[in-house]
ModelCIF file with pLDDT and N, C-alpha, C, O atoms, coordinates in Angstrom:
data_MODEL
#
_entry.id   MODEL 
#
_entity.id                         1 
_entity.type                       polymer 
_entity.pdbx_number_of_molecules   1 
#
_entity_poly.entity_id                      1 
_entity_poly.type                           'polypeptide(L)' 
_entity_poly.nstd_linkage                   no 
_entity_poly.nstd_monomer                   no 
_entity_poly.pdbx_seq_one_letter_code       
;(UNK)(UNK)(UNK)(UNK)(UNK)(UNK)(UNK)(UNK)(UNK)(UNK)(UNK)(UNK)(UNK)(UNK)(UNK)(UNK)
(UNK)(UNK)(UNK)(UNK)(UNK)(UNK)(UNK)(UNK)(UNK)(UNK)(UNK)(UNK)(UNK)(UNK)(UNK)(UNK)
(UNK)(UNK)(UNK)(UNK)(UNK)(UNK)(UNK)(UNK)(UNK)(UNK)(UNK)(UNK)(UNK)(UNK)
;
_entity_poly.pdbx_seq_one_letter_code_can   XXXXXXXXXXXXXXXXXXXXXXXXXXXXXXXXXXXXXXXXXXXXXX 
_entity_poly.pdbx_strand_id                 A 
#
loop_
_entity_poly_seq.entity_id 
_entity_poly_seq.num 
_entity_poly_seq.mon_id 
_entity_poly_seq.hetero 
1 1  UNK n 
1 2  UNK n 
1 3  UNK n 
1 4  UNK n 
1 5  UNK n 
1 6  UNK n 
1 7  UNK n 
1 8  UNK n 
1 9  UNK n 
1 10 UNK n 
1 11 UNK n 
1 12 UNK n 
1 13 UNK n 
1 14 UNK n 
1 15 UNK n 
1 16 UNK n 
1 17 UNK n 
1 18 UNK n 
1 19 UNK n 
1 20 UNK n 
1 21 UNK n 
1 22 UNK n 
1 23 UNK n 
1 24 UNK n 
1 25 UNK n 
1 26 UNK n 
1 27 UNK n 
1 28 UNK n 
1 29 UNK n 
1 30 UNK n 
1 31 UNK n 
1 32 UNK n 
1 33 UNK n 
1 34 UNK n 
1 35 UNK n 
1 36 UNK n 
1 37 UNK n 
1 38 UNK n 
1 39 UNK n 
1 40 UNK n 
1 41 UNK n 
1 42 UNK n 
1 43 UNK n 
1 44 UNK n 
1 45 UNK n 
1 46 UNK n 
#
_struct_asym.id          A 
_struct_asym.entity_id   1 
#
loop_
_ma_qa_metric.id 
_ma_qa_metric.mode 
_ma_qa_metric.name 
_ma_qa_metric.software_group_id 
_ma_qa_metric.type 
1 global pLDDT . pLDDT 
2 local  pLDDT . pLDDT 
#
_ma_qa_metric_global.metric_id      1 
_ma_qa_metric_global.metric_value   86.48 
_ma_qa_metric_global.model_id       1 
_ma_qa_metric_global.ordinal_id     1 
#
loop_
_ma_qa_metric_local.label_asym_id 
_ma_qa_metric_local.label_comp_id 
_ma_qa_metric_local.label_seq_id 
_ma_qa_metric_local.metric_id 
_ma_qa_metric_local.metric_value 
_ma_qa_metric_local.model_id 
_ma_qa_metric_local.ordinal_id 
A UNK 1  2 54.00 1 1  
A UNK 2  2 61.00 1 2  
A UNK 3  2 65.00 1 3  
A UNK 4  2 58.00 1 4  
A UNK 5  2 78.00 1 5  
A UNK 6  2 87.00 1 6  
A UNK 7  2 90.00 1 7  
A UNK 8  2 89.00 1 8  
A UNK 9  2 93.00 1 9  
A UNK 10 2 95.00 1 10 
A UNK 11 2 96.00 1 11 
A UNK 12 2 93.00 1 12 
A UNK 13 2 92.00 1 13 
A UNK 14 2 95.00 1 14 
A UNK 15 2 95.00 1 15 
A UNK 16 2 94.00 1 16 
A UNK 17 2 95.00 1 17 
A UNK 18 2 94.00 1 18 
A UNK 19 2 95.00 1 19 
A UNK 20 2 93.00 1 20 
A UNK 21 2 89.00 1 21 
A UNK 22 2 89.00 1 22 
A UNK 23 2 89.00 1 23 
A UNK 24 2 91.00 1 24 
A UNK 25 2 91.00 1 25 
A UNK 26 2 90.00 1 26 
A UNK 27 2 89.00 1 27 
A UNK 28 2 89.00 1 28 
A UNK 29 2 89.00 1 29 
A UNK 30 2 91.00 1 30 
A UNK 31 2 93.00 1 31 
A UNK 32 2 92.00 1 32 
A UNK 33 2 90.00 1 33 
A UNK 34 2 91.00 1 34 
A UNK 35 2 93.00 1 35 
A UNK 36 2 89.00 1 36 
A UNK 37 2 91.00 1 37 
A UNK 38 2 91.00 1 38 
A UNK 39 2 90.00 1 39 
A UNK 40 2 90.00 1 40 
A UNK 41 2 88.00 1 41 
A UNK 42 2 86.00 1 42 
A UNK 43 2 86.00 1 43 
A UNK 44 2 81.00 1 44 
A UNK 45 2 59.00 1 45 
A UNK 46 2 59.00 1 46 
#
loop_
_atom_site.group_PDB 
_atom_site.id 
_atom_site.type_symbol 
_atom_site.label_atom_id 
_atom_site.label_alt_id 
_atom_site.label_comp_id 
_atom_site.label_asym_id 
_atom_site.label_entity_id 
_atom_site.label_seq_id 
_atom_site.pdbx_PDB_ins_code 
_atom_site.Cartn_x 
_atom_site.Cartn_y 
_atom_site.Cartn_z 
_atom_site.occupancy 
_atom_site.B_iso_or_equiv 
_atom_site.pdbx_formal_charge 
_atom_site.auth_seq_id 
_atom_site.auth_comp_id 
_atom_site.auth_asym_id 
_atom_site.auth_atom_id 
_atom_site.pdbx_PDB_model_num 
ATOM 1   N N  . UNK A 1 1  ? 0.846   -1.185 0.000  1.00 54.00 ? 1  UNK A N  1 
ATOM 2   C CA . UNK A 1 1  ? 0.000   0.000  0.000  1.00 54.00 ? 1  UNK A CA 1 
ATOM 3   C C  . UNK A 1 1  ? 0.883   1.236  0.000  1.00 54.00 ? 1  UNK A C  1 
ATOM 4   O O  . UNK A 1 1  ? 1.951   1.370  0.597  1.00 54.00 ? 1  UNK A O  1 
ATOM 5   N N  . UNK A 1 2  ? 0.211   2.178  -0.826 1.00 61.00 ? 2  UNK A N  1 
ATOM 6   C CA . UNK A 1 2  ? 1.493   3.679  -0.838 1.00 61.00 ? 2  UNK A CA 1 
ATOM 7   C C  . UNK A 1 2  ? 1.199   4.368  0.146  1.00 61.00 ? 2  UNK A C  1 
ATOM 8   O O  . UNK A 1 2  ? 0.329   4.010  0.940  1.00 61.00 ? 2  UNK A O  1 
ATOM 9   N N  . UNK A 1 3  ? 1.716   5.221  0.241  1.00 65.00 ? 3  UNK A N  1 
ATOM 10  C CA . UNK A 1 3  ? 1.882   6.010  1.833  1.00 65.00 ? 3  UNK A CA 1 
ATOM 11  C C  . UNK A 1 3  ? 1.018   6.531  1.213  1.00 65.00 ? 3  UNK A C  1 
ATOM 12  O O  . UNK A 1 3  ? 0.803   6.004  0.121  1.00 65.00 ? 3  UNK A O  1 
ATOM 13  N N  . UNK A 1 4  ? 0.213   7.657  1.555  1.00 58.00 ? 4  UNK A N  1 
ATOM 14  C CA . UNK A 1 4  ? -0.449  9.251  0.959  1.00 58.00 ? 4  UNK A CA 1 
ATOM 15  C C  . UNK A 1 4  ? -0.004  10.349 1.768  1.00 58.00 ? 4  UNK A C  1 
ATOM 16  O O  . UNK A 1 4  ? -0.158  10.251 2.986  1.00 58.00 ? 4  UNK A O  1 
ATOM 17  N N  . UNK A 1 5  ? 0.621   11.571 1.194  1.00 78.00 ? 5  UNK A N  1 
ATOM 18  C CA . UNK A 1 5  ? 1.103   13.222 1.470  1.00 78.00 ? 5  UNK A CA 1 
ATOM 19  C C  . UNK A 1 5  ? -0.290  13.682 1.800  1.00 78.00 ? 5  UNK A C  1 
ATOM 20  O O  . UNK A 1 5  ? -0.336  14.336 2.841  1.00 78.00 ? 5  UNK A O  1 
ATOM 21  N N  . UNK A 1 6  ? -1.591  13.486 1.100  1.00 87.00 ? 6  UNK A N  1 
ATOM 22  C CA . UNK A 1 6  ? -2.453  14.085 1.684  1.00 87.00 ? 6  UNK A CA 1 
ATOM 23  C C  . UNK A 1 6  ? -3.487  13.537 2.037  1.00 87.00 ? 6  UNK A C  1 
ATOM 24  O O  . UNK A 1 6  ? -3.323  12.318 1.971  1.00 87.00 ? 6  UNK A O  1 
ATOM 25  N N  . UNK A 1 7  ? -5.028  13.947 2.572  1.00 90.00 ? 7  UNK A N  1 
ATOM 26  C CA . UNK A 1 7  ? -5.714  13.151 3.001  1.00 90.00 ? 7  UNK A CA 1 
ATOM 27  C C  . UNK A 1 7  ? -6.537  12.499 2.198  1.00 90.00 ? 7  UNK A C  1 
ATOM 28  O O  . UNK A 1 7  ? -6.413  12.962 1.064  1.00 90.00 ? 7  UNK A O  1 
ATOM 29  N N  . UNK A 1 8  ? -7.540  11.403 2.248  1.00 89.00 ? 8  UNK A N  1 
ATOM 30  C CA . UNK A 1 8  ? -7.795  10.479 1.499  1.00 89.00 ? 8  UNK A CA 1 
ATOM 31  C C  . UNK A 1 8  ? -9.196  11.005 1.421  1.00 89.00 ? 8  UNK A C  1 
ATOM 32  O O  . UNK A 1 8  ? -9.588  11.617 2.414  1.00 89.00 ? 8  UNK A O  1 
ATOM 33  N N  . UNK A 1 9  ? -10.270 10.828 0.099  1.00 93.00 ? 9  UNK A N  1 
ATOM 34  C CA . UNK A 1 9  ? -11.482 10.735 -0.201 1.00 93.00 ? 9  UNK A CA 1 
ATOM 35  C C  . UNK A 1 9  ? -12.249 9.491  0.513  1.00 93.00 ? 9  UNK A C  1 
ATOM 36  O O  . UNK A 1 9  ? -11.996 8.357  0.920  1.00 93.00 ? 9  UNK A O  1 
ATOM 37  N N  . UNK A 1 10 ? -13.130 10.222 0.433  1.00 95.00 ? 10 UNK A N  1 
ATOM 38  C CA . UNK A 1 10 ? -13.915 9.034  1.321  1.00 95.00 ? 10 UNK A CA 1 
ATOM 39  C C  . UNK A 1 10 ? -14.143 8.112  0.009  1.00 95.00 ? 10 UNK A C  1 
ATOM 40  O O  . UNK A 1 10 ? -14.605 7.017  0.329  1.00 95.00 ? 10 UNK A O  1 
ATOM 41  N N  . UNK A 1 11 ? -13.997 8.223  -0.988 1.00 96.00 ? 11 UNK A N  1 
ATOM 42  C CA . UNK A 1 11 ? -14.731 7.271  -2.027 1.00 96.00 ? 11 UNK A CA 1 
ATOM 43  C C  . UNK A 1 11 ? -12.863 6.668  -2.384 1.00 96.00 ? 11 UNK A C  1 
ATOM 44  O O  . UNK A 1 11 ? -12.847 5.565  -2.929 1.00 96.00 ? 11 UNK A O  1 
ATOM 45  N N  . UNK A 1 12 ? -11.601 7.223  -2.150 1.00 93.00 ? 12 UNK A N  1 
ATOM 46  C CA . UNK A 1 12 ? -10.555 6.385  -2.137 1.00 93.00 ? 12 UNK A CA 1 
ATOM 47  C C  . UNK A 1 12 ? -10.746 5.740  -0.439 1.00 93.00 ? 12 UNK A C  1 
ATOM 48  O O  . UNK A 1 12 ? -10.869 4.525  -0.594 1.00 93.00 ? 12 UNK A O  1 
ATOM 49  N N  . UNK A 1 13 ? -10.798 5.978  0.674  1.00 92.00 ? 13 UNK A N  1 
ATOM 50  C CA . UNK A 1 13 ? -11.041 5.045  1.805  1.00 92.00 ? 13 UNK A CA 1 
ATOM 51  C C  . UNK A 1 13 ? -11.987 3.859  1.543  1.00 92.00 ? 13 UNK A C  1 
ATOM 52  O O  . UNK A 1 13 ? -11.703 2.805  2.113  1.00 92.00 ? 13 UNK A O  1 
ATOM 53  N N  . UNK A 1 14 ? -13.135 3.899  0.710  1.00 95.00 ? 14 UNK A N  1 
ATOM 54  C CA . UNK A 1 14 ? -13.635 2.823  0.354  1.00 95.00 ? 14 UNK A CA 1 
ATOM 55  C C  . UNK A 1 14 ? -13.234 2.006  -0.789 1.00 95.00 ? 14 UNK A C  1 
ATOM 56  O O  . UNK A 1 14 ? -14.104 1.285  -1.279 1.00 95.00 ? 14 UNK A O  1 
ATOM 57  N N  . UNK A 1 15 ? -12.268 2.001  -1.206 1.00 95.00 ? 15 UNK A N  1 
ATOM 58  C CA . UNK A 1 15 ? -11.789 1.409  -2.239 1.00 95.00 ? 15 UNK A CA 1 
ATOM 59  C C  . UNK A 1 15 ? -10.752 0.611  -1.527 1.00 95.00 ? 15 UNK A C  1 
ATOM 60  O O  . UNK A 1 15 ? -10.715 -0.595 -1.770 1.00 95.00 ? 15 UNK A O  1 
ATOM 61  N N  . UNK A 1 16 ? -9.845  1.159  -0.622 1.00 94.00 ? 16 UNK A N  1 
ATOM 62  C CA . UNK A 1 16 ? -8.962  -0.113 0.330  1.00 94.00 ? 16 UNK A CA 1 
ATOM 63  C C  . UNK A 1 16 ? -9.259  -0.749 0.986  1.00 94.00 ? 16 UNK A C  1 
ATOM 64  O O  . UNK A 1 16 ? -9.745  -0.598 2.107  1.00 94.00 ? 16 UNK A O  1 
ATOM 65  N N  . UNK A 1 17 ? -8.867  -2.165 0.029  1.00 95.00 ? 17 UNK A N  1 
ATOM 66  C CA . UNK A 1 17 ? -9.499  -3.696 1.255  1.00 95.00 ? 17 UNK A CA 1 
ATOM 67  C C  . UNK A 1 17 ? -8.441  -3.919 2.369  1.00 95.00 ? 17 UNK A C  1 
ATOM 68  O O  . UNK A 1 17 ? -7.291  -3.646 2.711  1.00 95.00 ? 17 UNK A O  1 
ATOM 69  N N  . UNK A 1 18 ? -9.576  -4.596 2.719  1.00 94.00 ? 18 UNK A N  1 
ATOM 70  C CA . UNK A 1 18 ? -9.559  -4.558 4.519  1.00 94.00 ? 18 UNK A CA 1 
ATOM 71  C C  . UNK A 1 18 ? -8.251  -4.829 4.901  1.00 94.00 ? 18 UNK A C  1 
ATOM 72  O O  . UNK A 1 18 ? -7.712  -4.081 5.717  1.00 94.00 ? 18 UNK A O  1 
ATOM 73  N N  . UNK A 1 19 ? -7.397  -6.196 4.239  1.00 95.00 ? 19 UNK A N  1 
ATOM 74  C CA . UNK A 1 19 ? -5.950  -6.808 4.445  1.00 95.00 ? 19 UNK A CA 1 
ATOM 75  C C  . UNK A 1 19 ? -4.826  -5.744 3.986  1.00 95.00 ? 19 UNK A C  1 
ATOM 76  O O  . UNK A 1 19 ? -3.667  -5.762 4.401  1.00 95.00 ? 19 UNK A O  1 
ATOM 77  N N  . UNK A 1 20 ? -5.181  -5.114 3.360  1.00 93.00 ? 20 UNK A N  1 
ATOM 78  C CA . UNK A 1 20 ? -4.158  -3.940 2.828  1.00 93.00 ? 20 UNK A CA 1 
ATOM 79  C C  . UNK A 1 20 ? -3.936  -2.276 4.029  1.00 93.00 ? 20 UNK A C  1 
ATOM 80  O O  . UNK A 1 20 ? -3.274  -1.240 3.961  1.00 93.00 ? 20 UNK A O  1 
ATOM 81  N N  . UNK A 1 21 ? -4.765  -2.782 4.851  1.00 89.00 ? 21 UNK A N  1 
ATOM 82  C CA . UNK A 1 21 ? -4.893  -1.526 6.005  1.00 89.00 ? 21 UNK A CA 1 
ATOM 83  C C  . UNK A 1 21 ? -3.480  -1.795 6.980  1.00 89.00 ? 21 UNK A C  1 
ATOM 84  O O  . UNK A 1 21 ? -3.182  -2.978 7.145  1.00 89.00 ? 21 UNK A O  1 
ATOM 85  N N  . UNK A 1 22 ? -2.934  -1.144 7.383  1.00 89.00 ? 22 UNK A N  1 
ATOM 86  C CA . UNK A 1 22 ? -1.850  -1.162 8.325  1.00 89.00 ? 22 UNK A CA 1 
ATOM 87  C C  . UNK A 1 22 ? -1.944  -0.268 9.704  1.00 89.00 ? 22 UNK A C  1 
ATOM 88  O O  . UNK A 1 22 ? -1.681  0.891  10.024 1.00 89.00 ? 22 UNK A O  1 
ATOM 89  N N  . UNK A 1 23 ? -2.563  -1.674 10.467 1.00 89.00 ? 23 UNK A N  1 
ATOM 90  C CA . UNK A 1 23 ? -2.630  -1.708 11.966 1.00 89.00 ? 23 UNK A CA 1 
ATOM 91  C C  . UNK A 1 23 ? -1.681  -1.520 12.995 1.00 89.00 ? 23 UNK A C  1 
ATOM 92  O O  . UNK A 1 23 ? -1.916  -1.641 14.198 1.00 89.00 ? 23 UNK A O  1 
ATOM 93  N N  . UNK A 1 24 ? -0.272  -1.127 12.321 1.00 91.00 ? 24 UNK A N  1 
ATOM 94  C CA . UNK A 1 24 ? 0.809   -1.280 12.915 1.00 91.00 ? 24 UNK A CA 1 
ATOM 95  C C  . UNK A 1 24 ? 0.859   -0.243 14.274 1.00 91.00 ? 24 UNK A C  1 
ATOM 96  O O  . UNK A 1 24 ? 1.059   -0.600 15.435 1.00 91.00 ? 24 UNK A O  1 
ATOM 97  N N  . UNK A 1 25 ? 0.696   0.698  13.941 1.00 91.00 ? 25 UNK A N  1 
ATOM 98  C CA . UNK A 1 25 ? 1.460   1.639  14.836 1.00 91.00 ? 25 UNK A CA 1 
ATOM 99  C C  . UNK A 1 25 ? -0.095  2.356  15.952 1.00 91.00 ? 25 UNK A C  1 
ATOM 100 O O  . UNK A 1 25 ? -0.175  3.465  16.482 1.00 91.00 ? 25 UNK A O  1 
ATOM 101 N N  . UNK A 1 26 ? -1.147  1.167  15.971 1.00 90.00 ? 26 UNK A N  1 
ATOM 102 C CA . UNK A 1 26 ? -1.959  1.451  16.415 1.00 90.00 ? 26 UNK A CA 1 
ATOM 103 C C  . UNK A 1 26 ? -1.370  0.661  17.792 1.00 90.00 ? 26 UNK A C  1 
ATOM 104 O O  . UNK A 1 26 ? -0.742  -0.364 17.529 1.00 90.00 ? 26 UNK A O  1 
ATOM 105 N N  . UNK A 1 27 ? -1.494  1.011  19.249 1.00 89.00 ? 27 UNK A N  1 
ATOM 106 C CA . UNK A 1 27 ? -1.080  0.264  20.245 1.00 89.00 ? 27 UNK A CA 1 
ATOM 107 C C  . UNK A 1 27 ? -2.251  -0.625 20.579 1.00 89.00 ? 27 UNK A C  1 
ATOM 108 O O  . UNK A 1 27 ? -3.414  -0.273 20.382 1.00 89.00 ? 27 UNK A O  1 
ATOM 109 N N  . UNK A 1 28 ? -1.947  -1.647 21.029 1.00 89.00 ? 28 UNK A N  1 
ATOM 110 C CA . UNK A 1 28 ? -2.960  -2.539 22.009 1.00 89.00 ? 28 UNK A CA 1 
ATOM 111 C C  . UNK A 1 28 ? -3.616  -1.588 23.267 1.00 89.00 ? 28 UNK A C  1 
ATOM 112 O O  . UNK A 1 28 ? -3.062  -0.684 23.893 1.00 89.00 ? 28 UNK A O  1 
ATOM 113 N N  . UNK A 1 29 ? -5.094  -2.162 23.415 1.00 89.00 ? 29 UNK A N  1 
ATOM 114 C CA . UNK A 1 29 ? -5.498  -1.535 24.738 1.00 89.00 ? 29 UNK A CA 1 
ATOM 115 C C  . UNK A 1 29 ? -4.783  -2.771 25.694 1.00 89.00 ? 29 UNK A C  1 
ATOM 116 O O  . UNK A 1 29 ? -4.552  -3.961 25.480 1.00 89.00 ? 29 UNK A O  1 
ATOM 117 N N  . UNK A 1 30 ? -4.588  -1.982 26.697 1.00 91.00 ? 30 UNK A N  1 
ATOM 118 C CA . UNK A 1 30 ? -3.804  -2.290 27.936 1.00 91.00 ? 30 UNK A CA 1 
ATOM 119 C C  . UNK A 1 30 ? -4.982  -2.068 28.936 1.00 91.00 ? 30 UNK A C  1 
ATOM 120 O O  . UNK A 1 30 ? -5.787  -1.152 28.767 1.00 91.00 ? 30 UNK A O  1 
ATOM 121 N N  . UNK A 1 31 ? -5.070  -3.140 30.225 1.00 93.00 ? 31 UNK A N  1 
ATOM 122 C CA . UNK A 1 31 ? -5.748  -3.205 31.163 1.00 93.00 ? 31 UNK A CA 1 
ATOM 123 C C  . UNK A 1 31 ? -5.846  -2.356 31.929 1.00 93.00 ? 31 UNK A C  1 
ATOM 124 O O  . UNK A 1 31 ? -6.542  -2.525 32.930 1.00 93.00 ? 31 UNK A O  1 
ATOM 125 N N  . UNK A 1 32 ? -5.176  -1.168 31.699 1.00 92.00 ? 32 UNK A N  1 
ATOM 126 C CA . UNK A 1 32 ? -5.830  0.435  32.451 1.00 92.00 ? 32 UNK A CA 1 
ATOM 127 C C  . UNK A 1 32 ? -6.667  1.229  31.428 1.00 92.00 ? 32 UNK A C  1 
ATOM 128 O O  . UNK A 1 32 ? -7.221  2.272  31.775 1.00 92.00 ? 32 UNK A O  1 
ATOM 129 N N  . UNK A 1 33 ? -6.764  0.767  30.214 1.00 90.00 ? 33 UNK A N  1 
ATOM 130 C CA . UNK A 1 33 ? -8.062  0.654  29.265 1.00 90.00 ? 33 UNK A CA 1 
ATOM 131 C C  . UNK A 1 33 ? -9.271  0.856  29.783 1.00 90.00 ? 33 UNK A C  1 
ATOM 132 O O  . UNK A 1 33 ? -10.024 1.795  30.042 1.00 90.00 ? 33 UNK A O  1 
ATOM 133 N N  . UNK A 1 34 ? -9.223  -0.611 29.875 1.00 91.00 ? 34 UNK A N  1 
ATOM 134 C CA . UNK A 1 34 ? -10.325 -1.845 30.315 1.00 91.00 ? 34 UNK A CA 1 
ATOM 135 C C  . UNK A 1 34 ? -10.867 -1.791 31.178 1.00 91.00 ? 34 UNK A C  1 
ATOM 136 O O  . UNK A 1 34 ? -11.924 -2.362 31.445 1.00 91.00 ? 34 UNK A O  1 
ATOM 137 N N  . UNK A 1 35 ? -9.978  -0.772 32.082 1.00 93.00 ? 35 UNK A N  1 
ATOM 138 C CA . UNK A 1 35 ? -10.580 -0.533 33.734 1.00 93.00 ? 35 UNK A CA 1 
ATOM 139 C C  . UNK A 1 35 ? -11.124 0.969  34.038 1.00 93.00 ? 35 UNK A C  1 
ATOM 140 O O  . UNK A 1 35 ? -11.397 1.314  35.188 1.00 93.00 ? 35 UNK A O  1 
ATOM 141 N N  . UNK A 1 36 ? -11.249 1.760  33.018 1.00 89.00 ? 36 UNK A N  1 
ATOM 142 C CA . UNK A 1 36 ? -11.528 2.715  32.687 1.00 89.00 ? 36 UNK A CA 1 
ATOM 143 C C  . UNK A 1 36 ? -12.609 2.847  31.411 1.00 89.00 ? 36 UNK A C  1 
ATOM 144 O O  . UNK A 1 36 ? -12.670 3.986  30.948 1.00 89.00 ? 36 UNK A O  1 
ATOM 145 N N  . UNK A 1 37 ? -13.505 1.804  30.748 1.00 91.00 ? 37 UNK A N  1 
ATOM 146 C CA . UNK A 1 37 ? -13.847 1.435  29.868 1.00 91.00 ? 37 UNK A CA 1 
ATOM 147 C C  . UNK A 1 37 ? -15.633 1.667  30.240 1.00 91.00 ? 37 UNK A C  1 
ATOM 148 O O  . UNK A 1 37 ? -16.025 0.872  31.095 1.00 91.00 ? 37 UNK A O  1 
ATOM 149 N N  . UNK A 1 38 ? -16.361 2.322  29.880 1.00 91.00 ? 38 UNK A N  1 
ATOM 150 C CA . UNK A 1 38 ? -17.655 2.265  30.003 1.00 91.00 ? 38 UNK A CA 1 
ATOM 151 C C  . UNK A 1 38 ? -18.407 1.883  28.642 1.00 91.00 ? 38 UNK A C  1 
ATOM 152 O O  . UNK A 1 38 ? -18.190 2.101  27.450 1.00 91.00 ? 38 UNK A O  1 
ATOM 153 N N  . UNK A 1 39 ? -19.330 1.253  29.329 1.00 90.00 ? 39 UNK A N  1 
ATOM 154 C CA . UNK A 1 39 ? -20.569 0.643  28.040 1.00 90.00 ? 39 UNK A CA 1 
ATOM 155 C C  . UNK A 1 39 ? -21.964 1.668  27.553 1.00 90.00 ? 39 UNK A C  1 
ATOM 156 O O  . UNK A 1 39 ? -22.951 1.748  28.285 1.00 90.00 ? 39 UNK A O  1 
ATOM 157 N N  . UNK A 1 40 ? -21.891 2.263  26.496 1.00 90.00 ? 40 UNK A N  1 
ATOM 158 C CA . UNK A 1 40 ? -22.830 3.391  26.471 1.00 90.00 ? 40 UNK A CA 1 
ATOM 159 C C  . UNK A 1 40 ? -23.431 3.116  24.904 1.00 90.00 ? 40 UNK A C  1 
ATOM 160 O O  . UNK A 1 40 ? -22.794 2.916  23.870 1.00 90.00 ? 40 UNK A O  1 
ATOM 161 N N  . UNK A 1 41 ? -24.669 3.173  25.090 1.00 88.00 ? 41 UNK A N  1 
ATOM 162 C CA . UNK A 1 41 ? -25.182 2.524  24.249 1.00 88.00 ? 41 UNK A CA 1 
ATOM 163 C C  . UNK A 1 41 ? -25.957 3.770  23.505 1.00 88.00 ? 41 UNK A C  1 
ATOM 164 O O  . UNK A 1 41 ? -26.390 4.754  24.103 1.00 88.00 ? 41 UNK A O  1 
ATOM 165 N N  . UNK A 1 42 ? -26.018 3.620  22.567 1.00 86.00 ? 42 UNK A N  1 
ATOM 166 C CA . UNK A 1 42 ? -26.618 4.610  21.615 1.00 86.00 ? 42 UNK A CA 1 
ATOM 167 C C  . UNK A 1 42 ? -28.192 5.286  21.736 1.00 86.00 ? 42 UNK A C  1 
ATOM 168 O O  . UNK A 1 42 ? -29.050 4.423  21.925 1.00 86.00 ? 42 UNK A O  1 
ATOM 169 N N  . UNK A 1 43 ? -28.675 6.609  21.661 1.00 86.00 ? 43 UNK A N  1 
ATOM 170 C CA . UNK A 1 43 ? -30.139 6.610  21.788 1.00 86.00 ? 43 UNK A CA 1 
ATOM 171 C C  . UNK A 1 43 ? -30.717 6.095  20.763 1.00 86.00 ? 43 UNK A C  1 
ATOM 172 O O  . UNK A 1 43 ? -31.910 5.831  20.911 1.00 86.00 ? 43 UNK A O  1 
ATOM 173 N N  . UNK A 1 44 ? -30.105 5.802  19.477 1.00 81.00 ? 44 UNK A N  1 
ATOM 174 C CA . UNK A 1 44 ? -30.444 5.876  18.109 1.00 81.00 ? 44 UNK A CA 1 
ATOM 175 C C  . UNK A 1 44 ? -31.036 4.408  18.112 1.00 81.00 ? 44 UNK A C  1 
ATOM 176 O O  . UNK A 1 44 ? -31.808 4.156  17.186 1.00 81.00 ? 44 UNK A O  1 
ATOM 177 N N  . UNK A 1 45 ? -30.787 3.442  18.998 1.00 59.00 ? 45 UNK A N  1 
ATOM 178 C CA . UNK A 1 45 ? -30.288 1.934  18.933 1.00 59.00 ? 45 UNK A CA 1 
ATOM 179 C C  . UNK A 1 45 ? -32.294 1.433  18.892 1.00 59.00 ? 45 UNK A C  1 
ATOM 180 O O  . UNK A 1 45 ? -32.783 0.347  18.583 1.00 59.00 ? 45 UNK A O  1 
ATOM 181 N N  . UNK A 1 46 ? -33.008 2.735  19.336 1.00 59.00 ? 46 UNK A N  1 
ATOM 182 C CA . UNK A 1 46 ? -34.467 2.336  19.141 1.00 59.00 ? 46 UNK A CA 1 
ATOM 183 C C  . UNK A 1 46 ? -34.966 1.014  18.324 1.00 59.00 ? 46 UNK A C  1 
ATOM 184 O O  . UNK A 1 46 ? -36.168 0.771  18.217 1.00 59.00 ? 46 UNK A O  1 
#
C-alpha cells in the first residue's frame, strides 16, 4: 500500500481492502483501558 502526502477521499477510503490496512502503529489496549472502559449505548439503537 502507498503512503499518501495528503488526506484520502472518502470514495478512495472505500476502495482499500480490509488486508491492505496497516494496523501497525496502532497500540494494544492495555488493562488500564479496560478498567476505565464504560458501556454506552446509543439513543439511536431504538
Amino acid at each position: 500500500m502507498a503512503k499518501h502526502n495528503k488526506p484520502l477521499t472518502p470514495e478512495q477510503i472505500a476502495e482499500i481492502e480490509d488486508e491492505d490496512i496497516d494496523f501497525s502503529d496502532i497500540p494494544e489496549l492495555d488493562e488500564f483501558f479496560w478498567e476505565k472502559a464504560e458501556i454506552v449505548e446509543s439513543d439511536l439503537a431504538e
